[in-house]
N, C-alpha and C positions, 0 to 999 in steps of 0.2 A: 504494500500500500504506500509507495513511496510517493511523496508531496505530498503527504498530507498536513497540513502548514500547525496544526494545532497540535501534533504530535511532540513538534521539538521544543513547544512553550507550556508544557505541564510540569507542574511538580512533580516532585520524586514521591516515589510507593513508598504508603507509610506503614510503619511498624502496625504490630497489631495490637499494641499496647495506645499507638496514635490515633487507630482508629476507632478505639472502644474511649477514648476519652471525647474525642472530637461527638462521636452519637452519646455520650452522655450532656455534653453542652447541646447540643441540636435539641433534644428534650428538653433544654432547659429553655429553649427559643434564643437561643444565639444563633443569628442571623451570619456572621462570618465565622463560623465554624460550620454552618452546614455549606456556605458556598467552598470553603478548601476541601469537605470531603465529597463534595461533587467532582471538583477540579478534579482530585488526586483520586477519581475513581472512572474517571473519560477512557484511561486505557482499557478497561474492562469493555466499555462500548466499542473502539476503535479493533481490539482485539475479535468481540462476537460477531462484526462485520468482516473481519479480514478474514476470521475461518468456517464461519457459517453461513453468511450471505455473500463472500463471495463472487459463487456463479450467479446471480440473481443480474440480470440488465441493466438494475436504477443504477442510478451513477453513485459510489459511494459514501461523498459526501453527505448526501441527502439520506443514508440508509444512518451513517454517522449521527446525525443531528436527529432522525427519528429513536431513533438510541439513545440522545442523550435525554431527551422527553419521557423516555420509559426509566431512565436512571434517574431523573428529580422527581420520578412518582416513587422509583422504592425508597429515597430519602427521604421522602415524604409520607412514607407508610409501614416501615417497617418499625419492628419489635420486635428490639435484642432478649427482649424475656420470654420468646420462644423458642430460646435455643438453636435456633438457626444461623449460619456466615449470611454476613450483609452480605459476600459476592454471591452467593446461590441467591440468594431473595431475586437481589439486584439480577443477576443473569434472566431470570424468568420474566420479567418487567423491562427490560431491554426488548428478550426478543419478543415478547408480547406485542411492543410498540412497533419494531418492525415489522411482524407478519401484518397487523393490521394495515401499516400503511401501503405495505405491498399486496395486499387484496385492494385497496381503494384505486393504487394507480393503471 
């Protein structure tokens, strides 16, 4: 997926010590801490595009960005107190959002 221009201006993957504190503030409604563990959670959308949707037509960017629509719904809906990883919640809420947008175009 080369050029992808957002790739090379993310933060670095964070511990998982950084990201169980960062969704403890998010609960708390700290407004910038849920926006860096959105940032620092983009690779996980860029990644389920590059090896799942792939062969799919749409132009990637656009699978990118319906992606990252499904990853501000599982930061916006997930609960650490069922024992779940944010990245499986999140993974299913990505391609949630993709398969949708690719039945619509």
């Amino acid at each position: 997926m080369d050029g992808y221009f957002i790739e090379k201006n993310l933060p670095p993957v964070l511990s998982k010590e950084a990201q169980e504190n960062l969704l403890l503030r998010i609960n708390e409604g700290d407004v910038e801490a849920r926006e860096m563990f959105i940032m620092s959670n983009i690779r996980l959308v860029i990644n389920r595009v590059i090896y799942y949707f792939g062969t799919l037509s749409i132009e990637k960017q656009e699978l990118v960005a319906e992606g990252i629509v499904g990853l501000i719904k599982a930061v916006n809906t997930f609960d650490s107190s069922k024992g779940i990883l944010f990245s499986s919640y999140a993974t299913r809420c990505i391609d949630n959002a993709i398969y949708t947008y690719w039945k619509i175009v």
